[in-house]
C-alpha positions in Angstrom: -21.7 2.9 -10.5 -19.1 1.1 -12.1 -19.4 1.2 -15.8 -17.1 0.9 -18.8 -17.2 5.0 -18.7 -16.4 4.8 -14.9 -13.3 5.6 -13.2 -11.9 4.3 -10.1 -11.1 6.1 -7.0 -8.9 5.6 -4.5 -9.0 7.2 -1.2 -7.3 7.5 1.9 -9.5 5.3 3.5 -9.3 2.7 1.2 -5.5 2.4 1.7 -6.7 2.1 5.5 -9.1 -0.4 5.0 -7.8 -2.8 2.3 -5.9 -0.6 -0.4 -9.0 -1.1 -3.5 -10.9 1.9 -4.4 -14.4 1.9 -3.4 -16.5 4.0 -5.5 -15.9 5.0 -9.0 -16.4 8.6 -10.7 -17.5 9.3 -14.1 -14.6 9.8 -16.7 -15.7 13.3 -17.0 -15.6 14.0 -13.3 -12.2 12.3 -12.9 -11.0 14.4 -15.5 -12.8 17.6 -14.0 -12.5 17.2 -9.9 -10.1 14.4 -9.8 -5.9 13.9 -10.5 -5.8 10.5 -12.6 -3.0 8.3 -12.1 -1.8 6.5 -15.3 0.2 3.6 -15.7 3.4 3.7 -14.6 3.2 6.6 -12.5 4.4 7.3 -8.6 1.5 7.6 -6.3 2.1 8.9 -3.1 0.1 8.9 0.3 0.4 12.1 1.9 -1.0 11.0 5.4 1.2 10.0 7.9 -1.3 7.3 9.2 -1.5 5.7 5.4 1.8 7.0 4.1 3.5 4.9 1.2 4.4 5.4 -2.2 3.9 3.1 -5.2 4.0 2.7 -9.0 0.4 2.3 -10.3 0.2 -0.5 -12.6 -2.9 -1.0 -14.7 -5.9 1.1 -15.8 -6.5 4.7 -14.8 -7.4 5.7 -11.2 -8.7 8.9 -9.3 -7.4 9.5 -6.7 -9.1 10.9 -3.7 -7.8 13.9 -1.6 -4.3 13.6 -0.1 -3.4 11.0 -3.1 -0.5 12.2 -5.2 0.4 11.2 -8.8 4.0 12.1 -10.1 4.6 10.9 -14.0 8.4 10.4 -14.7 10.5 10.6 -17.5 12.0 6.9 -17.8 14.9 8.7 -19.9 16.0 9.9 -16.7 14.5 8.4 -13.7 12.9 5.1 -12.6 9.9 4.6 -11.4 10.0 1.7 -8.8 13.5 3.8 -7.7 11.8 6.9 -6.8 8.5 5.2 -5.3 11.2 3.0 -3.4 13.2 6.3 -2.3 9.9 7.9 -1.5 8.5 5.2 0.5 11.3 5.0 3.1 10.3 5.4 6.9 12.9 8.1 7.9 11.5 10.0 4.7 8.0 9.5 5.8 8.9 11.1 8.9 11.2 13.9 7.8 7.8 15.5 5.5 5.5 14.4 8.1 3.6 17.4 10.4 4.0 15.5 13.5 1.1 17.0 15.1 -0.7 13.8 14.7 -1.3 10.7 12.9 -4.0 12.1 10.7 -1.9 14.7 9.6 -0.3 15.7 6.2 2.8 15.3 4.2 4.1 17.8 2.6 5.7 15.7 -0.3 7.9 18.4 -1.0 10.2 17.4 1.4 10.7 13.9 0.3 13.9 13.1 -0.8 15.4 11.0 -3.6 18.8 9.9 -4.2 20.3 11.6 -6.8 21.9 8.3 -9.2 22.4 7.9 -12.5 19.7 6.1 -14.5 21.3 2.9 -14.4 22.4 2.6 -10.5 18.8 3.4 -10.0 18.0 0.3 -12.3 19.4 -2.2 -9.5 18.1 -0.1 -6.7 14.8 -0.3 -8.2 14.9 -4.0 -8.7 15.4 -4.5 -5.1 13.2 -2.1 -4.0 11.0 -4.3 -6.3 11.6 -7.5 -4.2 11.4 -5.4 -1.1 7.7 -4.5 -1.7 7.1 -7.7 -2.7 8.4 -9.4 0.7 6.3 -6.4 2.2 2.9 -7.7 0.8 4.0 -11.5 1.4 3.9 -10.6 5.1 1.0 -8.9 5.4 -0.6 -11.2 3.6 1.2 -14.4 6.4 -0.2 -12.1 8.7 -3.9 -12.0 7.9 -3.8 -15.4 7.1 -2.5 -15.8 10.7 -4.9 -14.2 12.2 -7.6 -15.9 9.9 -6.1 -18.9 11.5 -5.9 -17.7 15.7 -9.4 -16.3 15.1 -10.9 -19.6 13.1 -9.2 -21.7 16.3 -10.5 -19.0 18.8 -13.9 -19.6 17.5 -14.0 -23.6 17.1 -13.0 -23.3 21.1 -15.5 -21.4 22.3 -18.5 -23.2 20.8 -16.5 -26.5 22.0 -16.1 -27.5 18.4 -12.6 -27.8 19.5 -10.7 -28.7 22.9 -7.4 -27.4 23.8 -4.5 -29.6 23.4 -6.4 -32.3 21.8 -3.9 -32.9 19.1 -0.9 -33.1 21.5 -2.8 -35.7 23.5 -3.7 -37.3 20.2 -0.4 -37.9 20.2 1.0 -38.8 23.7 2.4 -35.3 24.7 1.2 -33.8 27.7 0.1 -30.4 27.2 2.7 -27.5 27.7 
């Protein structure tokens, strides 16, 4: 289902697979079984396996079990600051239950820096850049693997021999 009175939601699983909901609910059933995150708001992973925490920007999402959505009050605290205080490793650690990697956060114990609104304005922009260098390397790195794999593949059908560019050339191979 995914009609213009359709919802998306997000699940823990989806973060795991490729981070886009895959299945949509009713608007009534978001609204009845579901917690929507709005634009704008922090949404937070409470899994250690898939823990992060992010601002949601766009349309309306469910979100699935385990999925947290905290609305702030931009008189008094930024978004991209707290989902960039929230996301930190030693933080993910500190609420995690340790028994295993499947096992919950208690968001709770998350903590945040306590700043004034307009510190938290230049810690947010680089948090900003920070998750933006995080999703330029995970994209280099499955475009990498895109890459060994494509190579990998030409090889073993003998579409392609080893070193046959570096002998193209006049190098001997390494």
């Amino acid at each position: 289902m995914c009609g213009t009175d359709s919802v998306p939601l997000l699940t823990v699983p989806d973060l795991l697979m490729d981070g886009f909901p895959s299945a949509h609910l009713t608007a009534d059933e978001a609204q009845a079984h579901a917690t929507v995150a709005e634009d704008g708001d922090v949404v937070v992973a409470g899994v250690v396996r898939a823990f992060r925490a992010w601002v949601h920007q766009g349309p309306a999402i469910a979100l699935g079990p385990q999925l947290h959505a905290l609305r702030v009050d931009p008189e008094r605290l930024d978004a991209h600051f707290l989902a960039g205080c929230l996301r930190a490793p030693a933080n993910g650690r500190q609420a995690g239950t340790h028994t295993s990697s499947s096992s919950r956060m208690d968001i709770r114990r998350l903590q945040v820096l306590q700043l004034p609104l307009e510190e938290q304005a230049v810690y947010a922009d680089t948090f900003r850049r920070l998750s933006a260098f995080e999703r330029l390397l995970a994209r280099s790195g499955a475009l990498g693997k895109e890459l060994a794999d494509g190579v990998s593949d030409r090889m073993s059908t003998h579409g392609l021999a080893p070193g046959a560019a570096s002998r193209s050339r006049g190098h001997q191979p390494g």
